[in-house]
N, C-alpha and C positions, 0 to 999 in steps of 0.2 A: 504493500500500500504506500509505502515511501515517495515511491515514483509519482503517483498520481497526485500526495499532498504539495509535492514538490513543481508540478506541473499547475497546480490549481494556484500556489501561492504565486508563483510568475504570472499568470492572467491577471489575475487579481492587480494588479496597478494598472493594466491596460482596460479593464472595466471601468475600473475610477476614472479614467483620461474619456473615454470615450463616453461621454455623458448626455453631448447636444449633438444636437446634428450637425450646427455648424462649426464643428470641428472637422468636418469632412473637408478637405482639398475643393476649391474653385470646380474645376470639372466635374470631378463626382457631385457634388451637389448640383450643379447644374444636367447631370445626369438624371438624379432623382429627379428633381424638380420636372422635366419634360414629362415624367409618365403622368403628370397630374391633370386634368383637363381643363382648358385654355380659360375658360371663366373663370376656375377656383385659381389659377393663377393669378387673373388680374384683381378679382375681385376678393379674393385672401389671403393668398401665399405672399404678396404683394406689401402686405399690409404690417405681417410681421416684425420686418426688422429691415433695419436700413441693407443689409447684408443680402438676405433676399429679394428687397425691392431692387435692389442692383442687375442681381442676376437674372430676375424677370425680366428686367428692361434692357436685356443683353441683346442685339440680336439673333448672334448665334443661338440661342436656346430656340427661339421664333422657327429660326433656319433648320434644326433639329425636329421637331415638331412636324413642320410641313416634311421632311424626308420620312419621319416615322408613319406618317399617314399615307406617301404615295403624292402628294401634291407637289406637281409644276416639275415634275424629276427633270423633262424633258427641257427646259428651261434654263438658259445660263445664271448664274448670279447679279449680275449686273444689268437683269432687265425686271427685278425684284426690286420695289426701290422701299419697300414695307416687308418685312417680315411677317412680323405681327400681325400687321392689317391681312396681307395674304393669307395668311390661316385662318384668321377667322373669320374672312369671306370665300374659300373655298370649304371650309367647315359646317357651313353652312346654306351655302349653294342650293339650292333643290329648290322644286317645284313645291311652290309653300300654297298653292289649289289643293282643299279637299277633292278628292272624286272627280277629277275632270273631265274624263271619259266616261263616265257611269257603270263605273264597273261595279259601285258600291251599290247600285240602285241610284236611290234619289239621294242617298245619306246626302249630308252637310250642305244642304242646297237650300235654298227659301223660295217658296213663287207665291208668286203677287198674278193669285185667280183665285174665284171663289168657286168655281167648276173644277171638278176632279179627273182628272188622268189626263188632265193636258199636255203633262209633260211624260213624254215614254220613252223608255231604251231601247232601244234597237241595235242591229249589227251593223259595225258602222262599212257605208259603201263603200269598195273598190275605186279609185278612178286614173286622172293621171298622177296623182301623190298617192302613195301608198305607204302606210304606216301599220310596219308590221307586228307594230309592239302593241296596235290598239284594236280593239274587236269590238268596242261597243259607244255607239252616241247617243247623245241627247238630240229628241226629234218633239217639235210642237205640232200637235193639230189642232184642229177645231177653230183657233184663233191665234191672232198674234200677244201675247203673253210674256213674261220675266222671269226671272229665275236670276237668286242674288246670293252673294258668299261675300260676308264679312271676313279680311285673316287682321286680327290684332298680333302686329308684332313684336313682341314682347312674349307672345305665347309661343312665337317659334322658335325662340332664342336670343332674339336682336334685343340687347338690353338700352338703355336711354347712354351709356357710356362711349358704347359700341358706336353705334348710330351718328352721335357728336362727334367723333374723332374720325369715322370712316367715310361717311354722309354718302354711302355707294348709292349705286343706282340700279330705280326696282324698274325690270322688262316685265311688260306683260305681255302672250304672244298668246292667238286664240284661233284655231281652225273652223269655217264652217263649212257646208255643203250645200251649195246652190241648186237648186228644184227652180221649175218655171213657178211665178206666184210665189215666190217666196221672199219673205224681210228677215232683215237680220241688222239688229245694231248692239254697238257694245261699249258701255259707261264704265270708266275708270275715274273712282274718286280717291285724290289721298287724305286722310282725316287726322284732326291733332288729339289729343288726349280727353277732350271732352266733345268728340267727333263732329267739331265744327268742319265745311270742305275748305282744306288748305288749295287745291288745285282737280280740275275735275278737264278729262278729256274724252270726245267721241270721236275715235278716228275714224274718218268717211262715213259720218254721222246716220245715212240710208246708203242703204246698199240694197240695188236691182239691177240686175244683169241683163245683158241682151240675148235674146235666142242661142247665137256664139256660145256663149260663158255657161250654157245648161252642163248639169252634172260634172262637177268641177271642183275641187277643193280651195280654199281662199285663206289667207291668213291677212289677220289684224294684228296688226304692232303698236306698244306703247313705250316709249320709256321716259322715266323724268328727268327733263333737264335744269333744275335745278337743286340745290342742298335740303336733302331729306330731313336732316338734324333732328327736327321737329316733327316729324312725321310718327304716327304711334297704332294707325290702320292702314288697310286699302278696303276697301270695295269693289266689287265688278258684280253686273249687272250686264246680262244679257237680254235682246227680246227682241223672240223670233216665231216664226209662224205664219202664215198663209195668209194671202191679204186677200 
């Protein structure tokens, strides 16, 4: 038993020494620190100690980060001009539409009709765009009709910090499918915290097509050109249907 009292009393100071974490070497803790996820970094690991606020604000650890995840590999350094920013805007990235093909049914969607089943899913057409990832749309009969989706950003992740320092820009992109008799417009509103409209766009406000353009796929494009900062919804509103 000699041996292992003799063993255990040599740790025994390297236990005492090793007490805080920031006794770890600059790299290792900046090691650690990356497996943490980019909120709790900025918003607590941050907050710590001046020691850690340091290393949060390194870029390299930002630069770490986006490699651990896959992000911009293909990308030189020198067209990065944010780290930071870069990861938590490809982190975040996505289609922030509930259900936009209706795959879910009607889930997450609002319509403004007091008549029932006006809004139906169907298999969405073939034509000269073909989208193989999508199998199912939204079709209006009866009359022309709305159908609306709130997203509060904040719910998706984008916290009021984010948003101020990064002030990106929201695209909204939206496919329909022209029929003879058919309308179709599409309302982008962006809303501040007590959803007054800060900015509201209709691009090509009616849309009717000539004989030509029947059975045809079409996109609408938004994006904001000015600082979001302030921004805390969007809105989209569609309304489509047979005239």
């Amino acid at each position: 038993m000699a041996p292992v009292r003799f063993l255990s009393s040599w740790l025994r100071p390297l236990r005492r020494k090793m007490v805080n974490i920031n006794d770890l070497p600059p790299d290792i803790l900046e090691g650690v620190l990356s497996l943490v996820p980019g909120k709790e970094l900025v918003c607590s690991c941050r907050l710590v100690c001046s020691q850690w606020r340091d290393v949060v604000d390194m870029p390299a650890l930002w630069k770490r980060k986006c490699q651990q995840e896959g992000y911009l590999l293909t990308m030189s350094d020198r067209s990065i001009p944010d780290w930071k920013t870069t990861y938590f805007l490809c982190s975040l990235k996505r289609n922030l539409i509930k259900n936009p093909c209706g795959e879910k049914g009607l889930k997450f969607w609002e319509f403004k009709s007091k008549k029932k089943k006006v809004w139906k899913i169907e298999k969405a057409p073939e034509a000269d765009v073909y989208f193989p990832h999508i199998r199912k749309c939204f079709v209006a009969y009866h009359l022309c009709t709305f159908k609306h989706q709130l997203v509060t950003l904040k719910n998706e992740g984008y916290w009021d910090e984010l948003m101020d320092e990064t002030k990106p820009d929201i695209v909204v992109k939206d496919w329909y499918y022209f029929s003879p008799n058919y309308r179709y417009e599409l309302c982008i509103k962006l809303l501040s915290a007590d959803f007054s409209v800060l900015q509201e766009c209709r691009p090509e406000e009616f849309f009717r097509h000539q004989g030509r353009d029947e059975d045809k796929w079409f996109r609408t494009l938004f994006t904001t050109t000015q600082p979001v900062s302030v921004t805390s919804a969007l809105s989209m509103e569609t309304k489509a249907g047979p005239t």
